[in-house]
mmCIF file of the N, C-alpha and C atoms, coordinates in Angstrom:
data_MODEL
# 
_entry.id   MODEL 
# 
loop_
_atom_site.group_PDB 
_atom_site.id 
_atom_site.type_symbol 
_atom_site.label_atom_id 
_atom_site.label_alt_id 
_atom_site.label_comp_id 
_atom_site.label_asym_id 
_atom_site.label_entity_id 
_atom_site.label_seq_id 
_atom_site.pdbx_PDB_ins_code 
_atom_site.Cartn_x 
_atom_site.Cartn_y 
_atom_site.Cartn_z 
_atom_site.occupancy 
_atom_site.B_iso_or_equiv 
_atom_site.pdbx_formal_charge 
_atom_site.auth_seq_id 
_atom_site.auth_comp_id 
_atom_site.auth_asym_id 
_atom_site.auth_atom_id 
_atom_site.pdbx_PDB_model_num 
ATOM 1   N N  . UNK A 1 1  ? 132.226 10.618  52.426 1.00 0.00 ? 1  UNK A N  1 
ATOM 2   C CA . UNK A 1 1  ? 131.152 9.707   52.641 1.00 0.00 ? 1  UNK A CA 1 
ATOM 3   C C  . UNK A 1 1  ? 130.022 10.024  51.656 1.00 0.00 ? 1  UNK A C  1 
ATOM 4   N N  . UNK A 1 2  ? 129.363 8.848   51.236 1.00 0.00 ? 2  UNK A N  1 
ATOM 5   C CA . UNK A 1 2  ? 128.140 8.976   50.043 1.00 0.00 ? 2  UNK A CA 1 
ATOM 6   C C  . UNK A 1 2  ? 127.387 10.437  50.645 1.00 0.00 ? 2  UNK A C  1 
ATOM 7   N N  . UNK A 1 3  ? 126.657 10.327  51.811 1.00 0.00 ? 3  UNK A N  1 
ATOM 8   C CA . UNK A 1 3  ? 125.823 10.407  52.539 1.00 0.00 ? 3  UNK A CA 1 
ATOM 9   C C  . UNK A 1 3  ? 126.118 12.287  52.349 1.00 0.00 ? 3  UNK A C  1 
ATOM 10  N N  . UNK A 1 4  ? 127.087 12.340  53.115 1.00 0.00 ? 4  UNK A N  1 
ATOM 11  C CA . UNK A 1 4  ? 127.830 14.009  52.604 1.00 0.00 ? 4  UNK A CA 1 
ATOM 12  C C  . UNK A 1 4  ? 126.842 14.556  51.224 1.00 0.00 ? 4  UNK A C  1 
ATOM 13  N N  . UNK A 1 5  ? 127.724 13.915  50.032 1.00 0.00 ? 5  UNK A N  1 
ATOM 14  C CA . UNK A 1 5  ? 127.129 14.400  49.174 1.00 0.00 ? 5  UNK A CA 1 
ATOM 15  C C  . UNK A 1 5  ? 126.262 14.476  48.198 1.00 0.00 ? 5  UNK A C  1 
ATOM 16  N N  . UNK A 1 6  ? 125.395 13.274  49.106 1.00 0.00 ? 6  UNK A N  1 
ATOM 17  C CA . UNK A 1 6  ? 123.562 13.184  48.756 1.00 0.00 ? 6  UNK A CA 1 
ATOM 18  C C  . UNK A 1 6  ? 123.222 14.521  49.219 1.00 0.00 ? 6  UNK A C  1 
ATOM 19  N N  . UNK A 1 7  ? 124.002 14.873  50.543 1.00 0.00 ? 7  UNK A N  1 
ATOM 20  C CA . UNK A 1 7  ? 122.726 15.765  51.498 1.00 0.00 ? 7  UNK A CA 1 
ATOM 21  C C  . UNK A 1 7  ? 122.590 17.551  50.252 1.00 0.00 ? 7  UNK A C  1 
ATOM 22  N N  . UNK A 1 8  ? 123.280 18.382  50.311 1.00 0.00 ? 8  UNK A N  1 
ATOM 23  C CA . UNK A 1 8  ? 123.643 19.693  48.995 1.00 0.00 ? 8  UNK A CA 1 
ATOM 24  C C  . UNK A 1 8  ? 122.662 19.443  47.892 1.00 0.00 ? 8  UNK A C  1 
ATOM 25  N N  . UNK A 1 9  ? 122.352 17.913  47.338 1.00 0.00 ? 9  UNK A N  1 
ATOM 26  C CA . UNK A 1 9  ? 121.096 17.906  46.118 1.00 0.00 ? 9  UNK A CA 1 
ATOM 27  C C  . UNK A 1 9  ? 120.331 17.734  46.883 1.00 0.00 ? 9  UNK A C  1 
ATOM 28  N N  . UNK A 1 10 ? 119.668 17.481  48.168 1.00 0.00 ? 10 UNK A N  1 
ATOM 29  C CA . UNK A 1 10 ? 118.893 17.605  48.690 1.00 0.00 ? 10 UNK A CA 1 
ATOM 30  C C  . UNK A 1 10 ? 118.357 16.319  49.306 1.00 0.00 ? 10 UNK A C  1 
ATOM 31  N N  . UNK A 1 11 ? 118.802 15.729  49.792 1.00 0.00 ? 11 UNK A N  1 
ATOM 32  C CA . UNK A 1 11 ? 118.636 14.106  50.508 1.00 0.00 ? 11 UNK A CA 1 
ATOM 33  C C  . UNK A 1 11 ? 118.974 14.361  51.804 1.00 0.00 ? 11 UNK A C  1 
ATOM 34  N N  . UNK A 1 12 ? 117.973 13.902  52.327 1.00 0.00 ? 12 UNK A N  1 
ATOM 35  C CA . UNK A 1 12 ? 118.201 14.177  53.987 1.00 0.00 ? 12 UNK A CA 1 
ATOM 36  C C  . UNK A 1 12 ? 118.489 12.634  54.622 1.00 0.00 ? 12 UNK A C  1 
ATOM 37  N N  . UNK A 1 13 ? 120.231 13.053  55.526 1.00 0.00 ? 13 UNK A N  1 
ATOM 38  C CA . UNK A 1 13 ? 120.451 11.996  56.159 1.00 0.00 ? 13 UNK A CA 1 
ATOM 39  C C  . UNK A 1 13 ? 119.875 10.604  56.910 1.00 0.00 ? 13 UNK A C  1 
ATOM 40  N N  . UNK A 1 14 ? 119.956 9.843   56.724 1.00 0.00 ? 14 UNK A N  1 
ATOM 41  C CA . UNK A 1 14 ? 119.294 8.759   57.006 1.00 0.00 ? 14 UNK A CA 1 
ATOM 42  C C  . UNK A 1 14 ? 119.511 8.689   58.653 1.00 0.00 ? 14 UNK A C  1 
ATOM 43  N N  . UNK A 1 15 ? 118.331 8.671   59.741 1.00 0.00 ? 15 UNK A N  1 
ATOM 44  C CA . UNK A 1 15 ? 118.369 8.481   61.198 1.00 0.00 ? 15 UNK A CA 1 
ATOM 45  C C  . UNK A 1 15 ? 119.002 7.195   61.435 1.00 0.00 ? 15 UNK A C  1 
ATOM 46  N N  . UNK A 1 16 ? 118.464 6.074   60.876 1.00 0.00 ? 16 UNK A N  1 
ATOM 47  C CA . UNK A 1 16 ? 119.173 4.766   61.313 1.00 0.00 ? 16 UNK A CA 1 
ATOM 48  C C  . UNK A 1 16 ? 120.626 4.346   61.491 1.00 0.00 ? 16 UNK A C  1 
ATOM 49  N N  . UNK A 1 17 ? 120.847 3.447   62.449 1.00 0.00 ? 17 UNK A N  1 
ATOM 50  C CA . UNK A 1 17 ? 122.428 3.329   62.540 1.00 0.00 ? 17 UNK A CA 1 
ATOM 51  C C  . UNK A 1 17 ? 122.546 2.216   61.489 1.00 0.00 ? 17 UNK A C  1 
ATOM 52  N N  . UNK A 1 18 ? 123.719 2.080   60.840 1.00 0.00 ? 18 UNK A N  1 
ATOM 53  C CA . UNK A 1 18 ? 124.464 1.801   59.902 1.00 0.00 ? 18 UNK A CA 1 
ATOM 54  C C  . UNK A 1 18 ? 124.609 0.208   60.051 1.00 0.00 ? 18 UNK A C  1 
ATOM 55  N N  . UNK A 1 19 ? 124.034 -0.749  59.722 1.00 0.00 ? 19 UNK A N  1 
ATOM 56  C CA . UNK A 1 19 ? 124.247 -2.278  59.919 1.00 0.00 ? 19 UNK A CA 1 
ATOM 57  C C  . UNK A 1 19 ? 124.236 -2.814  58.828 1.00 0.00 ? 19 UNK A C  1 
ATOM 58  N N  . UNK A 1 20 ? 125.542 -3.074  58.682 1.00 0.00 ? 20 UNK A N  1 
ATOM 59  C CA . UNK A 1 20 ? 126.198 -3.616  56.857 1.00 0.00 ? 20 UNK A CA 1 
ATOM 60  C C  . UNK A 1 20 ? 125.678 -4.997  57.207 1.00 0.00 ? 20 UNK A C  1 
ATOM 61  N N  . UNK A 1 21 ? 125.174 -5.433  55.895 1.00 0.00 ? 21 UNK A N  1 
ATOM 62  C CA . UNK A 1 21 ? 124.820 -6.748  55.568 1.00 0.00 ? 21 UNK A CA 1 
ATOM 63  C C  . UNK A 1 21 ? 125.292 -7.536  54.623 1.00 0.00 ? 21 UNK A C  1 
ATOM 64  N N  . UNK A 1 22 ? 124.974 -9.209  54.177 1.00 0.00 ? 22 UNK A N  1 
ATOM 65  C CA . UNK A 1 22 ? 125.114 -9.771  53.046 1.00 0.00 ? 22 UNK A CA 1 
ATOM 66  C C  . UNK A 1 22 ? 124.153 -10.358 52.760 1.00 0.00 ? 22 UNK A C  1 
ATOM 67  N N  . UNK A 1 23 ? 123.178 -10.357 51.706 1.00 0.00 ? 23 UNK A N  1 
ATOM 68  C CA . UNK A 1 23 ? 122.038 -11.071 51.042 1.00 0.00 ? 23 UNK A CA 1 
ATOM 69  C C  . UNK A 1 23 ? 122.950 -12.295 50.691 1.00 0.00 ? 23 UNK A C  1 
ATOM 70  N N  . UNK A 1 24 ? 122.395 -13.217 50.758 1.00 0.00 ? 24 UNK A N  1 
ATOM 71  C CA . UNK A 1 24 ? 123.480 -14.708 50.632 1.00 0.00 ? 24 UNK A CA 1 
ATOM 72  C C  . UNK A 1 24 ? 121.998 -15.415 49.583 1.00 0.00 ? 24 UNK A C  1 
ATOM 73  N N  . UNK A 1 25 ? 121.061 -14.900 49.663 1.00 0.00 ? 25 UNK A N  1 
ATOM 74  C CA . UNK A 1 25 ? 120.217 -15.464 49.542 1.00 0.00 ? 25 UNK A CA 1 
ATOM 75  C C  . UNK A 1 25 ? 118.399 -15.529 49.933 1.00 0.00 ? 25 UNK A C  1 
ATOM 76  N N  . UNK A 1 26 ? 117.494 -15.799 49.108 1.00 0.00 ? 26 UNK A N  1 
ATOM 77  C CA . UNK A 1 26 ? 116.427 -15.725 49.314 1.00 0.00 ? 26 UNK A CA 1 
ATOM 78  C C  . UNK A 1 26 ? 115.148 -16.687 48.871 1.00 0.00 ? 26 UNK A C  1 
ATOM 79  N N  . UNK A 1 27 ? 114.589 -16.956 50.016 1.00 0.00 ? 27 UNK A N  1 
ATOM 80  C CA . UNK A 1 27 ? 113.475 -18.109 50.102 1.00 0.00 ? 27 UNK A CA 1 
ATOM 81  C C  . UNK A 1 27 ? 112.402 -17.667 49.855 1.00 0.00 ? 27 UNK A C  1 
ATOM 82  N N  . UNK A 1 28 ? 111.590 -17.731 48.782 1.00 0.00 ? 28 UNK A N  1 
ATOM 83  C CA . UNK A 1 28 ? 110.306 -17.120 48.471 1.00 0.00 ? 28 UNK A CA 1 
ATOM 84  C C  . UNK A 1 28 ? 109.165 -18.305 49.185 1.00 0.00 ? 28 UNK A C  1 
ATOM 85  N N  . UNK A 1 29 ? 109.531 -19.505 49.885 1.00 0.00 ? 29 UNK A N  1 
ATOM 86  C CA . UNK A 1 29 ? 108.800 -20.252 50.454 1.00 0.00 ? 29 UNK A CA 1 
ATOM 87  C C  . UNK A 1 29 ? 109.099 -21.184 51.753 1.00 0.00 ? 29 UNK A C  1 
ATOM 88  N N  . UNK A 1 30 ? 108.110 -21.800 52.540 1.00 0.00 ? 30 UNK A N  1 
ATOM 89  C CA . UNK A 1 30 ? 108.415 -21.688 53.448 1.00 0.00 ? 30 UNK A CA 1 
ATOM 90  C C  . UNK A 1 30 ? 108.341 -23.417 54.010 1.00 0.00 ? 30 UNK A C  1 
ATOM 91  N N  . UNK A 1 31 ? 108.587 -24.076 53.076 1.00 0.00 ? 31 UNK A N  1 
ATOM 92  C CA . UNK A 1 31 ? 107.857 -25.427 52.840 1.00 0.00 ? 31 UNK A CA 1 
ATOM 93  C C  . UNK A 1 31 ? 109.174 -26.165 53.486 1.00 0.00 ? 31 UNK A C  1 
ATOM 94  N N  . UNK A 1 32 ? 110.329 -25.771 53.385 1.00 0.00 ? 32 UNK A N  1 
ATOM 95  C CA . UNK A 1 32 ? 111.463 -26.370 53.519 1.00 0.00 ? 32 UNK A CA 1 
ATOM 96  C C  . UNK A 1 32 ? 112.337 -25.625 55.099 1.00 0.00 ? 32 UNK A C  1 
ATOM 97  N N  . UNK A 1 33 ? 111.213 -25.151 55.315 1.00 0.00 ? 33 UNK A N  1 
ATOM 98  C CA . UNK A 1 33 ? 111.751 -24.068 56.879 1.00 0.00 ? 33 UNK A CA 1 
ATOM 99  C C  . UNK A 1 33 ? 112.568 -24.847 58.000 1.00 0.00 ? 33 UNK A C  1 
ATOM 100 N N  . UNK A 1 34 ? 111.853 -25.819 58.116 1.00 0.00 ? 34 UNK A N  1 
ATOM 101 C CA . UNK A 1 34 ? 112.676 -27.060 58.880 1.00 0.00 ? 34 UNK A CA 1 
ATOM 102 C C  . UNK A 1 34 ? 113.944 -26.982 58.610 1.00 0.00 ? 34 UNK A C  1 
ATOM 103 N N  . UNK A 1 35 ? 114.243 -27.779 57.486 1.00 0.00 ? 35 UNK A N  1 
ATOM 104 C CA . UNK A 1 35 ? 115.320 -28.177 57.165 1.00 0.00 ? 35 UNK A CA 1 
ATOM 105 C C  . UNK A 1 35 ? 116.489 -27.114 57.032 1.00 0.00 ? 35 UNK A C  1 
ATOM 106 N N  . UNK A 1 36 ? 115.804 -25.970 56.262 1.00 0.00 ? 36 UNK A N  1 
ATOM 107 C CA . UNK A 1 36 ? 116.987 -24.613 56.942 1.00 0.00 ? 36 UNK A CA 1 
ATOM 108 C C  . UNK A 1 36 ? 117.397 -24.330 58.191 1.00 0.00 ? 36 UNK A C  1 
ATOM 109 N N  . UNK A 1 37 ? 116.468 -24.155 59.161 1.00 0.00 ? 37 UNK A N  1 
ATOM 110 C CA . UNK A 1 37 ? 116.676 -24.246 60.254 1.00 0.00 ? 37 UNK A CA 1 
ATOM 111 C C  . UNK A 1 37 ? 118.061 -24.660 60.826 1.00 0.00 ? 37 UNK A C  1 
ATOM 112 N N  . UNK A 1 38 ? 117.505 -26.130 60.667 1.00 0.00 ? 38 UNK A N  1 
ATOM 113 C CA . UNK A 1 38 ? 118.337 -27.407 60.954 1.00 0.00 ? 38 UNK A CA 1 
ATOM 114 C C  . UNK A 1 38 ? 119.947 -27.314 60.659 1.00 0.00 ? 38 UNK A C  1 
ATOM 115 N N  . UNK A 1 39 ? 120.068 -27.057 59.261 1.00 0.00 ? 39 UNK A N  1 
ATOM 116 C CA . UNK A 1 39 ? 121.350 -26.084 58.835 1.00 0.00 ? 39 UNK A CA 1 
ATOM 117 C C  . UNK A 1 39 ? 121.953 -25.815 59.307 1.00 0.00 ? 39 UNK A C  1 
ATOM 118 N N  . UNK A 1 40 ? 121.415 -24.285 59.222 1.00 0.00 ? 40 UNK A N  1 
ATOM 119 C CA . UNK A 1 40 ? 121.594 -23.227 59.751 1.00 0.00 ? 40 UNK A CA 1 
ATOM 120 C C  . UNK A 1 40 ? 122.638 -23.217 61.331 1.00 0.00 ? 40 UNK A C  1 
ATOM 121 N N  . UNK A 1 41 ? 121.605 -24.055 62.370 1.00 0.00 ? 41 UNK A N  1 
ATOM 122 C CA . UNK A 1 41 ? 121.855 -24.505 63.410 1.00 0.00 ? 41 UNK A CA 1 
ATOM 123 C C  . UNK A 1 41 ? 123.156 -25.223 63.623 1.00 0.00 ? 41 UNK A C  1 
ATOM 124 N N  . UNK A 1 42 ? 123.770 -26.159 62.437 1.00 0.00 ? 42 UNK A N  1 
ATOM 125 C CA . UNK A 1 42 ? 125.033 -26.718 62.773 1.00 0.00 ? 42 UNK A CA 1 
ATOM 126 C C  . UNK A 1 42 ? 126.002 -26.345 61.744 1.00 0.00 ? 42 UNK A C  1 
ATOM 127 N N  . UNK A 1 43 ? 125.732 -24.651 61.036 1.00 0.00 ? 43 UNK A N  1 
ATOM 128 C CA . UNK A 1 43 ? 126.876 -23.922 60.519 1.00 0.00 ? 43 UNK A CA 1 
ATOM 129 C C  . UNK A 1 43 ? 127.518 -23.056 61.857 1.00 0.00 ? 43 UNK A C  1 
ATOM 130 N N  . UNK A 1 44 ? 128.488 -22.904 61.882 1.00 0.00 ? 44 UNK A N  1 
ATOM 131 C CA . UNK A 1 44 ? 129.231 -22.249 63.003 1.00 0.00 ? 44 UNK A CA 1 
ATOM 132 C C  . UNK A 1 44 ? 130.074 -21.070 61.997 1.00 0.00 ? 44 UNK A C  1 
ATOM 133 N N  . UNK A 1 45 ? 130.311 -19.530 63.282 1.00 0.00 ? 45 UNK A N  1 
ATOM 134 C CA . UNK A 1 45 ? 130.152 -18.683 62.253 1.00 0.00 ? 45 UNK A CA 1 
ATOM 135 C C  . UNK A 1 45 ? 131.512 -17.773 63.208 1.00 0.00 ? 45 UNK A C  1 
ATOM 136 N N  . UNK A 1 46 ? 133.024 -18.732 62.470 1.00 0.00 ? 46 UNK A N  1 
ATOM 137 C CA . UNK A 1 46 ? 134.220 -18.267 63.529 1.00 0.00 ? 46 UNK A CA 1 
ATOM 138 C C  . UNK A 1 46 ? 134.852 -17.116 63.591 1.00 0.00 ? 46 UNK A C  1 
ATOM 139 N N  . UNK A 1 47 ? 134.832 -16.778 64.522 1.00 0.00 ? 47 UNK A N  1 
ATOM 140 C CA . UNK A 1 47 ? 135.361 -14.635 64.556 1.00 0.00 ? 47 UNK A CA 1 
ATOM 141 C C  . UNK A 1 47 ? 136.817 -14.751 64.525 1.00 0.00 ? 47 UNK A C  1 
ATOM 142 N N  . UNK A 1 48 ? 136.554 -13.883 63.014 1.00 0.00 ? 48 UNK A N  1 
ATOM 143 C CA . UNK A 1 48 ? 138.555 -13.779 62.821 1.00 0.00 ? 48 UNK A CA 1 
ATOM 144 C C  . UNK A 1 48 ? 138.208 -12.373 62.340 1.00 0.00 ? 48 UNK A C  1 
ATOM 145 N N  . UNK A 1 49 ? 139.407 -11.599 62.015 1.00 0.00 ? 49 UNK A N  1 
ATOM 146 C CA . UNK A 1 49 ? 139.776 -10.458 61.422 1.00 0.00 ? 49 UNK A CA 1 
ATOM 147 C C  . UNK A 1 49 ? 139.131 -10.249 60.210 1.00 0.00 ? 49 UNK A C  1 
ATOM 148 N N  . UNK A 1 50 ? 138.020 -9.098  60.338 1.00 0.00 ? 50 UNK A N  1 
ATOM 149 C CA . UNK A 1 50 ? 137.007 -9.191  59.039 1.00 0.00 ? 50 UNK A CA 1 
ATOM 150 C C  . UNK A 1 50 ? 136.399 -10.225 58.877 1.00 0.00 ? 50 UNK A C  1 
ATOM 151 N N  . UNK A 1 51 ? 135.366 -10.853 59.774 1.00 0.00 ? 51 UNK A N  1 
ATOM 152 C CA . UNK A 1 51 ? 134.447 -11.962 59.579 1.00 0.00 ? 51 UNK A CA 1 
ATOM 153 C C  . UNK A 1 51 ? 133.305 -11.253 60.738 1.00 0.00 ? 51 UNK A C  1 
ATOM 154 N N  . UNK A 1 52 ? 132.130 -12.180 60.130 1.00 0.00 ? 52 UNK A N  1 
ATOM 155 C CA . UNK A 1 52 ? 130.917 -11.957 60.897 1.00 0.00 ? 52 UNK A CA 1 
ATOM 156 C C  . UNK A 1 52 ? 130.888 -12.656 62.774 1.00 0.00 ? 52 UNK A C  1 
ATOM 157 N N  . UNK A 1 53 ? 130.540 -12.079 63.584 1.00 0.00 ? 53 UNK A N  1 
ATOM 158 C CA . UNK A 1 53 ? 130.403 -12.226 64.624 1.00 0.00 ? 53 UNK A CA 1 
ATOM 159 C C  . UNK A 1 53 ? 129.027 -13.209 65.257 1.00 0.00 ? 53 UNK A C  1 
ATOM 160 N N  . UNK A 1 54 ? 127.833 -12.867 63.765 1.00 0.00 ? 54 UNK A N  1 
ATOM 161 C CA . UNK A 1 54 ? 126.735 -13.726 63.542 1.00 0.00 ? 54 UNK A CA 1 
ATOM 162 C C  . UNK A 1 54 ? 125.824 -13.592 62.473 1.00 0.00 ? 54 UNK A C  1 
ATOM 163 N N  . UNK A 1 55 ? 125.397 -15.085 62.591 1.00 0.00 ? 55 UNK A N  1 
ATOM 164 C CA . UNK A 1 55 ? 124.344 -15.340 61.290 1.00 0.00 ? 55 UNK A CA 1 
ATOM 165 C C  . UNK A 1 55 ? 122.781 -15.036 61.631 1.00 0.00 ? 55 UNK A C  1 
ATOM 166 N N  . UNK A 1 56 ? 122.501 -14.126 60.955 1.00 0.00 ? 56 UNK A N  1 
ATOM 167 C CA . UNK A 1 56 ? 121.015 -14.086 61.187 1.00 0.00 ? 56 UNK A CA 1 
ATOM 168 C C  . UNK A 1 56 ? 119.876 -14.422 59.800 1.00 0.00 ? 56 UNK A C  1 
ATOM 169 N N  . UNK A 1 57 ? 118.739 -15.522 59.910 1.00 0.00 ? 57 UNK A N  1 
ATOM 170 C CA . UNK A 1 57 ? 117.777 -15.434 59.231 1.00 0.00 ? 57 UNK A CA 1 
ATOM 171 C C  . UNK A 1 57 ? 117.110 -14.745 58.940 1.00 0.00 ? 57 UNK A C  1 
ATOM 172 N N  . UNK A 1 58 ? 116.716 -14.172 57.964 1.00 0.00 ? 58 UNK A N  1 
ATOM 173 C CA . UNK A 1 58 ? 115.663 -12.608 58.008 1.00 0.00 ? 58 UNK A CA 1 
ATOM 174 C C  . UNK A 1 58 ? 114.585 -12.778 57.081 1.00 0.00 ? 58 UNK A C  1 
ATOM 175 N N  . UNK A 1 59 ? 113.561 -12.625 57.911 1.00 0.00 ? 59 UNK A N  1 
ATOM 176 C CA . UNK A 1 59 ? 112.387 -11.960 56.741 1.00 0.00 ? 59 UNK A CA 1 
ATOM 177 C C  . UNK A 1 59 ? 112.051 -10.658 55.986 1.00 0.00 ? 59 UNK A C  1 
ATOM 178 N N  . UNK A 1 60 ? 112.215 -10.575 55.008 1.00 0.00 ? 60 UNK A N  1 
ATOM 179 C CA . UNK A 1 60 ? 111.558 -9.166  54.643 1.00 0.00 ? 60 UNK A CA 1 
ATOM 180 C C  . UNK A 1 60 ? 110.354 -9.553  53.730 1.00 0.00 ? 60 UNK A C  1 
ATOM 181 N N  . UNK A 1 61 ? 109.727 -8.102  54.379 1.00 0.00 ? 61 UNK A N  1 
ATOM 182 C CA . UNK A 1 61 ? 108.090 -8.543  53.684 1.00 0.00 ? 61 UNK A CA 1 
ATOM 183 C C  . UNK A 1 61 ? 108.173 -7.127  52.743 1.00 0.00 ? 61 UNK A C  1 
ATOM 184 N N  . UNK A 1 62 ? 107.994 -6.938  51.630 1.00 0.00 ? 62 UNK A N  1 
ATOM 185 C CA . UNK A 1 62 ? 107.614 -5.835  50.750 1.00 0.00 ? 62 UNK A CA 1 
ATOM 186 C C  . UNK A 1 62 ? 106.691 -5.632  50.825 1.00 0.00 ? 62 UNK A C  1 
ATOM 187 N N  . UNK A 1 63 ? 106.130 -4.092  51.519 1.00 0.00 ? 63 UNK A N  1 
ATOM 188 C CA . UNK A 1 63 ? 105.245 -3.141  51.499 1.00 0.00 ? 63 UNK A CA 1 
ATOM 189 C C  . UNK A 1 63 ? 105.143 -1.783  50.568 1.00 0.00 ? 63 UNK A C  1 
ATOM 190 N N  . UNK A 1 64 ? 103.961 -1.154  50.850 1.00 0.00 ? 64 UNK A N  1 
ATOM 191 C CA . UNK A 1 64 ? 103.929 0.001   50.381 1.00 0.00 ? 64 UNK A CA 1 
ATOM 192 C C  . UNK A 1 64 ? 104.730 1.157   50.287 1.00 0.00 ? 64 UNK A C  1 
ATOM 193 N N  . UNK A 1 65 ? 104.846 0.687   51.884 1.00 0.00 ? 65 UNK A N  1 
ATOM 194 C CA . UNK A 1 65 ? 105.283 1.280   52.690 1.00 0.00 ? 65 UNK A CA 1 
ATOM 195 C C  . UNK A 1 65 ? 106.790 1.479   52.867 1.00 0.00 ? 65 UNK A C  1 
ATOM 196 N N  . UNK A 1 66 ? 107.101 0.189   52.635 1.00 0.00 ? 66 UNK A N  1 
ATOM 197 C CA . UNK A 1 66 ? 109.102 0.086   52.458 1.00 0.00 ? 66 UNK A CA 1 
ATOM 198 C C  . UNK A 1 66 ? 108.909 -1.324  53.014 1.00 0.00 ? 66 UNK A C  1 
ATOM 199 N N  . UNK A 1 67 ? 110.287 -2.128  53.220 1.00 0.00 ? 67 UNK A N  1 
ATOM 200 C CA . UNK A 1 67 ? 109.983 -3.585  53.734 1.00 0.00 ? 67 UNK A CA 1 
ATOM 201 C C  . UNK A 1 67 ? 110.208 -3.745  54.646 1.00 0.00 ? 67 UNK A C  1 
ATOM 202 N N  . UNK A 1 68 ? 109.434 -4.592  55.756 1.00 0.00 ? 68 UNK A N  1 
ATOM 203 C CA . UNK A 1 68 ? 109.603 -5.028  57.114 1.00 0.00 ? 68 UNK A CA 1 
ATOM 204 C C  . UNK A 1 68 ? 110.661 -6.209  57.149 1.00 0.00 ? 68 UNK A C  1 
ATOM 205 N N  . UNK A 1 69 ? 111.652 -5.804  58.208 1.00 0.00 ? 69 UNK A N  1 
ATOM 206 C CA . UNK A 1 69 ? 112.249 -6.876  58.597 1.00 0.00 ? 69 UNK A CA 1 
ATOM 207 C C  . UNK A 1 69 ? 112.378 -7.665  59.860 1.00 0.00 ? 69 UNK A C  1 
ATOM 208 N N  . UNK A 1 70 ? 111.712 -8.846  59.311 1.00 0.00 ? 70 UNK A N  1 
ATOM 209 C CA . UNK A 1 70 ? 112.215 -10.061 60.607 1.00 0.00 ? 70 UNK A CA 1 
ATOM 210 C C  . UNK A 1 70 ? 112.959 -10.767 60.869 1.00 0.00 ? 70 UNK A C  1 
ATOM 211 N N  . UNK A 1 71 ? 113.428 -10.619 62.145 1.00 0.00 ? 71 UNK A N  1 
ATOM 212 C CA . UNK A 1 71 ? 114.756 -11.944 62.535 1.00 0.00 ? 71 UNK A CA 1 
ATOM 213 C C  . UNK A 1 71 ? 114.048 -13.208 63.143 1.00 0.00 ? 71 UNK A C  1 
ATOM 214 N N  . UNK A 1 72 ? 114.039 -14.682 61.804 1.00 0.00 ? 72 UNK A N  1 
ATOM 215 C CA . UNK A 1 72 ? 113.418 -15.599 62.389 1.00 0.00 ? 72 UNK A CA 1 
ATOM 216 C C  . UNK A 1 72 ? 114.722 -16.730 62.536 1.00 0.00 ? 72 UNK A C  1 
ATOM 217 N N  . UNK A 1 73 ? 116.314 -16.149 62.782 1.00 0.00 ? 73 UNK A N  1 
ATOM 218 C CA . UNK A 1 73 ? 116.981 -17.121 63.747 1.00 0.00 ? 73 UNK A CA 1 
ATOM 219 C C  . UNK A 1 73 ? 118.224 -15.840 63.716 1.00 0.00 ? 73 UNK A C  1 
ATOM 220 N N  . UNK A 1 74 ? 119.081 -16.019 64.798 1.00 0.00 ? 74 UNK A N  1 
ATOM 221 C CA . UNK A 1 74 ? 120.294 -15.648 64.929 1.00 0.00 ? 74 UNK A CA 1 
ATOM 222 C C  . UNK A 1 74 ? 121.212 -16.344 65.765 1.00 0.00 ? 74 UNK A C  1 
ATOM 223 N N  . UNK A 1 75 ? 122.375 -16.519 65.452 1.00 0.00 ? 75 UNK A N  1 
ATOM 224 C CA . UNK A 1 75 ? 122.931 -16.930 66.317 1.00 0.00 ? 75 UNK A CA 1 
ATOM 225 C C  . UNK A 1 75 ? 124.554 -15.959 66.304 1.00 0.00 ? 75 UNK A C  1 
ATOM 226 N N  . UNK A 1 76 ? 125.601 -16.125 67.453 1.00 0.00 ? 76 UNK A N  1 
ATOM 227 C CA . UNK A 1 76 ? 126.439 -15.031 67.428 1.00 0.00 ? 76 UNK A CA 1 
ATOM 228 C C  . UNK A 1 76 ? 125.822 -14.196 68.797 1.00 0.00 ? 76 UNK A C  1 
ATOM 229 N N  . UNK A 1 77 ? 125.834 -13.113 69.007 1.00 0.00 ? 77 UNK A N  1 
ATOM 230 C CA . UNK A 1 77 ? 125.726 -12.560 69.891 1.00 0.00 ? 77 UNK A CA 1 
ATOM 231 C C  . UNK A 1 77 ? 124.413 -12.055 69.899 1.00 0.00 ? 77 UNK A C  1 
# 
């Protein structure tokens, strides 16, 4: 595992649990929010062998700090 042999040069394991993602994409505006929505809402997201269970909308805001993330839709479980 990566993580293994980050830690020996000196990288300390990451606390968070592990939630693989896909960037599909990104909205730098918010003018058309509706209509994503709307979308969004009548894509259906079918559980087969190696497929997603659900779609989630996300905000991330870039900070100083690191980036905040928001879930502004999900659907799936």
């Amino acid at each position: 595992m990566l993580e293994d042999g980050l830690q020996p040069l000196g990288f300390a394991p990451d606390s968070r649990p592990y939630r693989p993602h896909l960037t599909l994409g990104r909205v730098r505006s918010g003018r058309n929010r509706m209509e994503l929505t709307k979308l969004l809402e009548q894509t259906s997201c079918a559980a087969t062998p190696n497929s997603a269970d659900r779609l989630a909308l996300m905000k991330s805001e870039l900070t100083p700090h690191g980036p905040i993330h928001t879930i502004l839709y999900a659907s799936g479980h």
